[in-house]
Phi, psi and omega in degrees: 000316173306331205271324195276309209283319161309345160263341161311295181313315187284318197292331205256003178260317173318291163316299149340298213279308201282317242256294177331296186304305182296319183301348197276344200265101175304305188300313213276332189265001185274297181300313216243344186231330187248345161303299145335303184282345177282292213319317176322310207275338155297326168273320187267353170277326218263301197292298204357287174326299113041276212256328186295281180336264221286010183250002162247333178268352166295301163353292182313307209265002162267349180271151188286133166220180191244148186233126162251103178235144188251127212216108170248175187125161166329311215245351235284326192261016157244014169275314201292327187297317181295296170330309183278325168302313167254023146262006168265340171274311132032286195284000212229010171208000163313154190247205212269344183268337184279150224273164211281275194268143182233113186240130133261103192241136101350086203272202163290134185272004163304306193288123183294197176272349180271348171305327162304333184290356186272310205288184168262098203202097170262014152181175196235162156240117157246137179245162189253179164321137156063060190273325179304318198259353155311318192265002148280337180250196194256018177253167187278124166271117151268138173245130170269140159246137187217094186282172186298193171247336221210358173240117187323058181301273183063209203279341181318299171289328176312312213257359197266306216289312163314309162347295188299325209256343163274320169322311189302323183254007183250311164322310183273351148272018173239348175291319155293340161303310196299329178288301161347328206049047181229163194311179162252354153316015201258327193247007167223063228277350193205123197238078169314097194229163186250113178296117182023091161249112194319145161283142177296122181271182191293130177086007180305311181301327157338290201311330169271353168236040132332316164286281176340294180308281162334314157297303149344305165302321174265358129327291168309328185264353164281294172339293202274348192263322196271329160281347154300339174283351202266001175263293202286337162272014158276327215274330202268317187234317191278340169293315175299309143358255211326307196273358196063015180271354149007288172288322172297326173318293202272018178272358196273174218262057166211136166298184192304300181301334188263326153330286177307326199280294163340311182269332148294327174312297226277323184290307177301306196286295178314300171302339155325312219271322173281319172313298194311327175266005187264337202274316191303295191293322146331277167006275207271353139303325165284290186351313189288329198297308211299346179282346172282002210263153177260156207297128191109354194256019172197169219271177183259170188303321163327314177279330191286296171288005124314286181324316186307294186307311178303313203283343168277330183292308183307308174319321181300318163278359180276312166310315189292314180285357164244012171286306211305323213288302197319255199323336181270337173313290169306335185310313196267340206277148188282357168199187170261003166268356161293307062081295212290304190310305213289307169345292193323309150319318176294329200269008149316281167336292209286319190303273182299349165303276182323323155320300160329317149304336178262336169327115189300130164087004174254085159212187171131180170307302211276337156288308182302006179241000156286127167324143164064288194293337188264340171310310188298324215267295193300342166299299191302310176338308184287344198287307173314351175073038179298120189292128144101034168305336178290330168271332189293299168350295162339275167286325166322330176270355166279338183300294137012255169326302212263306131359276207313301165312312177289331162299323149347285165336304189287322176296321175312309215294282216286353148306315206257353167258119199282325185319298178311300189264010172260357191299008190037192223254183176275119185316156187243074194240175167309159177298332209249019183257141191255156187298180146303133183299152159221201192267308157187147200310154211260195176285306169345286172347310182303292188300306200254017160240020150268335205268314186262358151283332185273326168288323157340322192266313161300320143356296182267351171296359173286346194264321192047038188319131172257358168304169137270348175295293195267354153320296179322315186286304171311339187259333166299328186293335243252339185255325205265331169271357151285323176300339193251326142291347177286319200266314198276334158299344118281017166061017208289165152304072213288356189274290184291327186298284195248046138051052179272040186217169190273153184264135180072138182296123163064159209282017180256305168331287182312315163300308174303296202267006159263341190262344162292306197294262209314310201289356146301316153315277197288344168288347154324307203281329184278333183263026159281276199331311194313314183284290200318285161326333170278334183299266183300315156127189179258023176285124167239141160340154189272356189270286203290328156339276177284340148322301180321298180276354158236071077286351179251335166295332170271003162265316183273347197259006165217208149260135206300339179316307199298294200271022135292321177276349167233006158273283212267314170306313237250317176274344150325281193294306193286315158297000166268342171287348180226001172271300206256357165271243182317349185268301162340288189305305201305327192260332173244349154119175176279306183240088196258165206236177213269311183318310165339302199282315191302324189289337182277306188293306176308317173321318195261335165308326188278285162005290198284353178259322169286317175307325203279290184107019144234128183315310197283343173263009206287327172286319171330301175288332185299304219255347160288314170292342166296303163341277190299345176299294187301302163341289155304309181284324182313316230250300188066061176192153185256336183333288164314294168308358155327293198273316177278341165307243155052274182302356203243322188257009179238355167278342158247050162262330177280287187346303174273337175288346173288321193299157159275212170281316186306311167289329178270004175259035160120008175325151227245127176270126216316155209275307179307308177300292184304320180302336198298322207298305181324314178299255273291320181298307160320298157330282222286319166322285189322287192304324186293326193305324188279302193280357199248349188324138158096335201239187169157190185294342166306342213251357181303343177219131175309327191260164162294151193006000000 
């Protein structure tokens, strides 16, 4: 109890200490707390106009106006005649859009259409001979139309003027039905109606787009909370560098986690302290906002401050997962203008996370356990009167926790790497002079040849190949060239790097254990599909649809051989070099410690699942990339992931060439096959475990430290 309570006391002098440091910098506390709140009133000084605009032109369209049309021609006063006779009946069942008042005039037949651009006229109709008696018989009227020129006519009068002329023809088809001597039920078989159906109150267009106008804010206000973490977590591990206290630091009689904890607090609390003056000033800017909205066009203050308190609440784990991110960010860099540089992705993340959220139909649990984007999306939810917001609520603050905590981790760790954080400041060589070789890539490495293989990919999907010869070929390049600049600019060991040796002591072993990996590869796959089909039904996406129907034009439209070598070898191999080669070596390390090892494999598994881009495969793949992760350390060879990649992406390359129709068209799999997949699965474990005894992640590199 003394030991917690001395580490409680140190995690809370640390915090103090940091928190003390931030108040004392006048500038630094100026630009993160009070800069931000002078904006509002410039952005709500800016929209104002804006905002005035569209709350008159909701108005304008509520108000009555007039149409004055002018009808020349041969036929012009009993076409005018007719014209009145059916706006008049017309108007008495007209809905709210339809214009108040209608003139119909007859000018002189000395006057052209330009006599008209003086008058009061906002269009003319010319008609030819016999126009009355066109639309009583069986023929087509053409009508000339003309808006003024000189008068704001615009889409208004247009849409008015269409209006009229549909009445119009809708009048001379039921005269012609009538003649015929059939019902006028004939043109009309279904009549719809609304039992007290509300009238549209003042501000209803308003009202809609009110949910946008919120999302919008709480984007902005997911932003600014999250670059409030970004002076004092610059301030926090890249300032003691700076200042050289560093050292002093880690000599204090608290680990590494209580260092970090300390200093999260002191990151937290300054992001607290910025949500709140960023929600005060939203707060009393919308106050100033809301005398432009016409009355009834917004919710009442009860809900509204209801809605305020949930979104603060959410927000509160969104500030704690961007202080850890700031500091696990901040952590490595030698200095704070490096600290200021590495930062700059993030507010990319958050911007497009959080964006994310207004995407229509983007909601549910598995968004609300996303970072950022779930903070957002359960704040809108609420402002929208969203159902079972108390649980997304819920989960979004577990969500929180466990984010916030796996960065936490990660900042201990690269605190406890003397290598990472020791790295002084940059030799002062050419742009184009390459580092000193080492052994295998650091984590950074990892992190920035993911970011430019994920930008790579996205890229090349502009091309949208629907061949798979050359899709395939296009996605793999698409993973191996940033990876092959990246390892050859850094000089890495590729033998220790990608786990380039045979597995297992002697070739029995080594067999044994390759020969585990495939019946491991392939029982994956089937008793993936299988849960995937039981989940879901055999219903698929329209993305996995079509994936679906070109593996099977590429399997039937060749030899299966082919489309084996080009499904399962080719991404096998290029995607193992570089999620369970590179990513695995860059994040754990030569010697990785078990928290390590779990934290390298989850990392890169989530990687390797997020690369694929369907949603519906995501758990497959994520527990397939754990596999092969656990696999590569054990072994301290990428061959067995190799081989079960492999095996795992050939099996429904057999599957469609064998099925009949009945199966390949989504058939539920077969009971037998999956009890089969299960052995396979268990066999497959056993043997790696049998070929690998004895080895393990200690064994990823031949030499010692």
């Amino acid at each position: 109890m003394m030991r917690e309570s001395g580490r409680s006391r140190a995690v809370a002098a640390l915090a103090r200490r940091d928190l003390l440091e931030f108040v004392r910098d006048r500038r630094t506390l100026f630009v993160t707390l009070l800069m931000p709140m002078a904006m509002y009133p410039v952005l709500a000084l800016a929209s104002m106009l804006g905002v005035r605009s569209a709350v008159a032109d909701l108005e304008a369209r509520q108000t009555a106006r007039r149409l004055v049309l002018a009808v020349t021609g041969a036929d012009a006063e009993p076409f005018a005649e007719r014209l009145r006779e059916v706006l008049a009946a017309a108007g008495r069942a007209a809905g709210p859009d339809w214009p108040a008042a209608i003139v119909i005039e007859v000018p002189p037949t000395a006057d052209g259409p330009a006599r008209f651009d003086d008058a009061d006229v906002d269009a003319w109709i010319d008609v030819g001979d016999d126009a009355v008696a066109t639309l009583d018989g069986r023929g087509t009227l053409t009508v000339s139309a003309r808006l003024s020129t000189s008068r704001p006519s615009g889409r208004r009068q247009r849409d008015d003027l269409v209006a009229v002329l549909r009445a119009l023809a809708e009048d001379a088809r039921r005269r012609r039905v009538a003649s015929a001597g059939l019902p006028g039920s004939v043109l009309e078989p279904v009549v719809l109606s609304f039992a007290d159906a509300p009238g549209e109150a003042a501000g209803a267009g308003l009202q809609g787009v009110l949910p946008t106008a919120v999302g919008g804010v709480l984007v902005l206000l997911a932003l600014l909370t999250a670059t409030g973490a970004f002076y004092p977590a610059i301030d926090a591990i890249a300032g003691e560098k700076e200042r050289g206290t560093i050292e002093t630091l880690l000599i204090a009689p608290c680990s590494a986690g209580d260092i970090v904890l300390g200093k999260f607090l002191a990151v937290f609390c300054v992001t607290l302290a910025t949500l709140a003056a960023n929600a005060l000033s939203i707060g009393l800017t919308a106050a100033v906002l809301v005398r432009l909205a016409p009355a009834g066009a917004l919710p009442g203050i009860g809900l509204t401050a209801a809605c305020a308190l949930v979104s603060l609440v959410a927000f509160t784990g969104l500030a704690a997962v961007a202080a850890a991110l700031c500091l696990a960010v901040t952590c490595a860099a030698r200095s704070t203008k490096e600290a200021q540089n590495t930062l700059t992705p993030v507010i990319l993340l958050v911007s497009g996370l959080a964006g994310a959220a207004l995407v229509p139909g983007f909601a549910g649990v598995a968004i609300a356990a996303l970072p950022f984007a779930g903070h957002v999306s359960v704040a809108k939810g609420m402002f929208e009167g969203a159902a079972g917001w108390p649980w997304l609520l819920l989960v979004s603050l577990a969500s929180s926790v466990l984010v916030t905590w796996l960065f936490l981790r990660i900042t201990a760790a690269a605190l406890g790497d003397e290598e990472l954080l020791f790295r002084g400041p940059d030799a002062a060589v050419g742009p184009f002079a390459r580092p000193a070789p080492r052994r295998l890539p650091a984590p950074s490495h990892g992190l920035v040849t993911t970011l430019l293989a994920l930008a790579a990919l996205w890229y090349v999907q502009a091309f949208a190949l629907q061949d798979l010869l050359l899709a395939v070929p296009l996605n793999q390049a698409a993973l191996l060239v940033p990876l092959a600049v990246v390892a050859a600019w850094q000089r890495v060991n590729a033998i220790d790097t990608f786990g380039l040796r045979i597995p297992g002591d002697g070739p029995v072993r080594a067999a044994t254990c390759l020969a585990g990996a495939a019946a491991l590869g392939a029982g994956l796959f089937v008793v993936g599909a299988a849960a995937l089909v039981t989940v879901r039904g055999t219903e698929l996406s329209a993305e996995a649809r079509l994936l679906a129907e070109r593996l099977l034009e590429l399997v039937r439209g060749g030899p299966w051989w082919w489309a084996c070598l080009l499904v399962a070898v080719l991404p096998a191999v290029g995607e193992e070099l570089f999620f369970r080669g590179w990513l695995l070596s860059a994040w754990s390390g030569a010697r990785p410690t078990p928290p390590r090892a779990v934290a390298a494999v989850t990392a890169q598994a989530a990687a390797f699942a997020a690369f694929h881009l369907l949603p519906e495969r995501l758990p497959q793949t994520f527990i397939l990339g754990l596999v092969l992760g656990w696999m590569t350390l054990r072994s301290g060879s990428i061959l067995p992931a190799i081989v079960a990649h492999a095996a795992h992406n050939a099996v429904p390359v057999v599957l469609v060439a064998l099925a009949d129709e009945r199966m390949a068209g989504g058939a539920a799999v077969p009971a037998t096959i999956v009890a089969a997949a299960v052995g396979c699965l268990a066999v497959g474990a056993a043997m790696i475990a049998a070929g690998t005894q004895g080895r393990g992640a200690s064994h990823r590199c031949n030499d010692p430290a």
